[in-house]
N, C-alpha and C positions, 0 to 999 in steps of 0.2 A: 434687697439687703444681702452683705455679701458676710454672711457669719463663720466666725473663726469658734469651731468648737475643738476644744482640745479630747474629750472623749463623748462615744456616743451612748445612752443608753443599750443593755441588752436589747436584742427585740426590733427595736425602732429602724425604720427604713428612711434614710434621709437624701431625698430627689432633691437636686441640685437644678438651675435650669440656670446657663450661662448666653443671655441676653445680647446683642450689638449693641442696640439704643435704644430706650424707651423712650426718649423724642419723637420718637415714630408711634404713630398711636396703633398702627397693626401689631406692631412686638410689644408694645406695651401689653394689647390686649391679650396677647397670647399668654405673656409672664402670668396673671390675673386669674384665663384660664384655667393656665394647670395650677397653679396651687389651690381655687376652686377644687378643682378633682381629686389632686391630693390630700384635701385637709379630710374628705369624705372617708378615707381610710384610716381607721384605729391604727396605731401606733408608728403612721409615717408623719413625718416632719418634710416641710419643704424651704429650701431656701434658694436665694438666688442674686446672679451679679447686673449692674449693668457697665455695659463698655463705654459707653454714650459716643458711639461711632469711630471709635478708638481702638484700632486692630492689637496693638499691642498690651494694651489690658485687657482685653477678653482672653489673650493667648495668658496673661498673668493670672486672671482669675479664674482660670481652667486649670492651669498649675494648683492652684490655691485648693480647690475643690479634692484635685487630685492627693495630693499631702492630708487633708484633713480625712480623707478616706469616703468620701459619700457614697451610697450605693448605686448611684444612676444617676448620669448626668445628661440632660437634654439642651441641643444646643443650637442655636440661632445664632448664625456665623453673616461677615459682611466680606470673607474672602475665602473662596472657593481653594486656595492654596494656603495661606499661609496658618491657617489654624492645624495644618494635615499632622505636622510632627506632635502638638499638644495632645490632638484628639488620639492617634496612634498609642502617644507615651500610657491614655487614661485608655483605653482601649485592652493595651497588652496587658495593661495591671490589674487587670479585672474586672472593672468599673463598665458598665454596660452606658453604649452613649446610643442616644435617640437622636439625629442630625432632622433636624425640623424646618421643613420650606425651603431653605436652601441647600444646596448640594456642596458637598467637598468632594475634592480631584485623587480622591481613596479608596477602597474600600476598608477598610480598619477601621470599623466601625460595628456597634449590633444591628441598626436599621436605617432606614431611612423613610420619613414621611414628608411626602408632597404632596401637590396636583398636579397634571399636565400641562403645563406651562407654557409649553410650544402651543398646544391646542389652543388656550387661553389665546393665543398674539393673534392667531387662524379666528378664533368665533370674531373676536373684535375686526379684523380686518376687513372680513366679509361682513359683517354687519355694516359697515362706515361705508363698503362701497357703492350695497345695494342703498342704502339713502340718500347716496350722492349720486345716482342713475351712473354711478361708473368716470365719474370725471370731476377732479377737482384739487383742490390745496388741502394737505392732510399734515397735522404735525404728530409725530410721534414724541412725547412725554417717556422717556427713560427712566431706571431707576438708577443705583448702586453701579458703577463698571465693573465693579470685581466679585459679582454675584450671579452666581449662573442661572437666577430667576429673570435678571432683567438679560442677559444673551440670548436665552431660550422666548420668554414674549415675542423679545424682538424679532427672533427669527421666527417663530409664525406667522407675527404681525408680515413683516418683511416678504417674505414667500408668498403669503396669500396676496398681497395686496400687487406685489408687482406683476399678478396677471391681468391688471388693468391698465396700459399702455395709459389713458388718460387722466389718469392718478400721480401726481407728482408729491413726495414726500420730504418734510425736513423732521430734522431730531434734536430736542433739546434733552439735557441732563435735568434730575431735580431730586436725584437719591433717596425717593420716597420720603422725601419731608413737605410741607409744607410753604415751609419759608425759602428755599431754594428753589422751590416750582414759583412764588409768588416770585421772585428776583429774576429769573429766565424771559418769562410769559411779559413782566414789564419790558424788557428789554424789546423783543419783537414787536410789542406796542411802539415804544416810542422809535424803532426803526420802517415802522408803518409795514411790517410784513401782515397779509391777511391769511388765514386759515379759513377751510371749511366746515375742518373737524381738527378731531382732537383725540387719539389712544393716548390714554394714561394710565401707565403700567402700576398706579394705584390709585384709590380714590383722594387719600391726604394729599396729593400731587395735584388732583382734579379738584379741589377745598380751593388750591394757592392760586389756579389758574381764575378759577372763578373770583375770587377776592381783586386778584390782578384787573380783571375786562373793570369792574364795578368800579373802583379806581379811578378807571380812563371813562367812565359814563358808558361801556358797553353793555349789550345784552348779552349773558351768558345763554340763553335762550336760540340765539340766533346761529350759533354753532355747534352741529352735531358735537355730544360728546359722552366718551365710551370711557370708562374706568374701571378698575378692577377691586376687589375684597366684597364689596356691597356691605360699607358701613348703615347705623342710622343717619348719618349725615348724608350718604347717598342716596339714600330711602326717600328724603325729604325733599333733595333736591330732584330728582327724579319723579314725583309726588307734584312738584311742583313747577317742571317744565324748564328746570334751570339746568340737567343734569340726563341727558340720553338714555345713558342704559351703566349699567356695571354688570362686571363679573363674576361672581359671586366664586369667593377663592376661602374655604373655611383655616381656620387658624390650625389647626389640626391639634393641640393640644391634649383636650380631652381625650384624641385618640393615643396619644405619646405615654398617656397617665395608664389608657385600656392594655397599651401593649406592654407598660412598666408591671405593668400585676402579671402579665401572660410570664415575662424571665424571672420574676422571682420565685414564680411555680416552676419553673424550671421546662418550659412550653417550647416547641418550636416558632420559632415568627418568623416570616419570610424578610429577605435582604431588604426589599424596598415594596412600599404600600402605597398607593395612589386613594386620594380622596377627589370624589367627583365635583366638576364646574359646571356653572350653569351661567345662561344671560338675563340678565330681570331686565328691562323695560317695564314700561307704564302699563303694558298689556297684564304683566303680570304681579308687579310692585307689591301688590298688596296682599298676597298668595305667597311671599316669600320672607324668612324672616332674617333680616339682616346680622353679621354676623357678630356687632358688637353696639 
C-alpha cells in the first residue's frame, strides 16, 4: 500500500520499501518480510508501493515517498539504470536508501544488500555438469534483462559451464514469473527441443517450467533441475523428486530492517554486505529451512 501521509507523527520512523512487482512471489515475500521486522519496533510505521513490473511507477512512487518525507527507503528495483536519477534525488535529500538484491549502475546510495550472484550461476553450473558426467542439452532459464541479478547468474552460470566443451546451451527469458516461464518452456515443447537440464535463475520460473512438462504428459523428474531462492514450493518439490536442487538465495529483508536501526543510531554500515548461498538438494532438504 502506497500511503500519502501529509504529516508524520513526532518520534515515528516511517520505512518505505518501494517494491517492482509482487507478482512475483520472491518480492512479494520480501515486502512481508520487512514490514514483519518493522512492525517489531515501537514507534516505526512501514509502508510500501508496488510497481507491478512497471519501471515508470516505481520511479513515480519513489518520487512519492520522497515528497512525503519518509525516513528510509528500501528498494527493489527492475532496472539497474533507470531508477539512478530517483534513488540519487532521495539519496542527496536525506532519505537513507537500502538498494535490496538488485544493484543500480550508482553508487548514491546508503548500502547495498545482496548475495553473490556470480557465485550462484558457478554452484549451479557445476552442479548440472557433474550430473550430466559432462555432456549434454542444458537450457538456461533467465530472469529480468534489465537486472543485474539475472547478468551476473548468467555469467557464473556461463563461465563455469563452458569449461565443458560437451555441454551445449540454450537461453530462454521468463522474468522471474511464473506465467512467462510456463509460456517459453511450452513453446520448446511443442517445437520438440529436448533438455537435459534445466538452471533457473528462480524457483517461480522452475513452478512454470514444471507445470509446462505436466501439460505435455512429461516427467518433470526426468530432467535435471537447479533453481534458485529455495522456496517451500521448492522444498516440496525437491522432497519429492520433481525438483533437483535450489539455491538457497535469502530475501535479505530482515537484514535491511537490522541495518535501518544501525543509521538511525547514527552507526557506521559498510557500502555493500553480502549474505551467504547455499545448494539444498535431497541430501540436505530437510536440514534446511526454506525461505518463504
Amino acid at each position: 500500500m502506497l500511503l500519502f501521509i501529509s504529516t508524520y507523527a513526532s518520534g515515528v520512523k516511517f520505512i518505505a520499501f518501494a517494491q517492482d512487482n509482487m507478482a512475483n512471489d520472491f518480492r512479494k515475500a520480501q515486502v512481508f518480510e520487512a514490514r514483519d521486522a518493522v512492525l517489531k519496533h515501537k514507534d516505526w510505521k512501514f509502508v510500501y508501493s508496488d510497481a507491478k513490473g512497471k519501471t515508470s511507477l516505481l520511479i513515480y512512487q519513489i518520487n512519492e515517498f520522497i515528497e512525503k518525507r519518509v525516513d528510509l527507503i528500501i528498494l527493489g528495483t527492475n532496472d539497474a539504470d533507470a531508477v539512478v536519477p530517483v534513488v540519487t534525488k532521495a539519496y542527496k535529500s536525506g532519505i537513507p536508501v537500502i538498494v535490496l538484491d538488485r544493484g543500480i549502475n550508482s553508487q548514491e546510495y546508503t548500502t547495498f544488500i545482496n548475495s553473490d550472484n556470480i557465485k550462484i550461476g558457478s554452484i549451479g553450473a557445476k552442479y548440472i555438469a557433474k550430473k550430466l558426467n559432462y555432456k549434454g542439452m542444458v537450457l538456461l532459464f533467465e530472469g529480468l534483462q534489465k537486472a543485474d541479478v539475472t547478468h551476473l547468474r548468467s555469467k557464473g552460470f556461463l563461465d563455469e559451464i563452458s569449461k565443458y566443451k560437451d555441454i551445449k546451451v540454450i537461453k530462454r527469458t521468463g522474468n522471474y514469473l511464473r506465467r512467462d516461464a510456463i509460456v517459453e518452456m511450452q513453446k520448446l515443447i511443442q517445437e520438440g527441443v529436448h533438455v537435459d537440464a534445466i538452471f533457473s535463475e528462480s524457483d517461480s520460473m522452475l513452478s512454470g517450467v514444471r507445470s509446462a512438462l505436466l501439460r505435455f504428459d512429461m516427467d518433470p523428474s526426468k530432467i535435471i533441475m537447479i533453481g534458485c531462492d529455495y522456496t517451500s514450493e521448492a522444498k516440496e518439490a525437491i522432497r519429492n523428486g520433481t525438483q533437483t536442487g535450489s539455491i538457497l538465495f535469502p530475501l535479505g529483508s530482515k537484514q535491511a530492517v537490522d541495518i535501518a536501526v544501525k543509521i538511525f543510531a547514527d552507526k557506521k554500515i559498510p557500502k555493500h554486505i553480502f549474505i551467504p548461498v547455499k545448494l539444498v538438494t535431497k541430501e540436505n532438504v530437510e536440514r534446511v529451512e526454506p525461505i518463504f
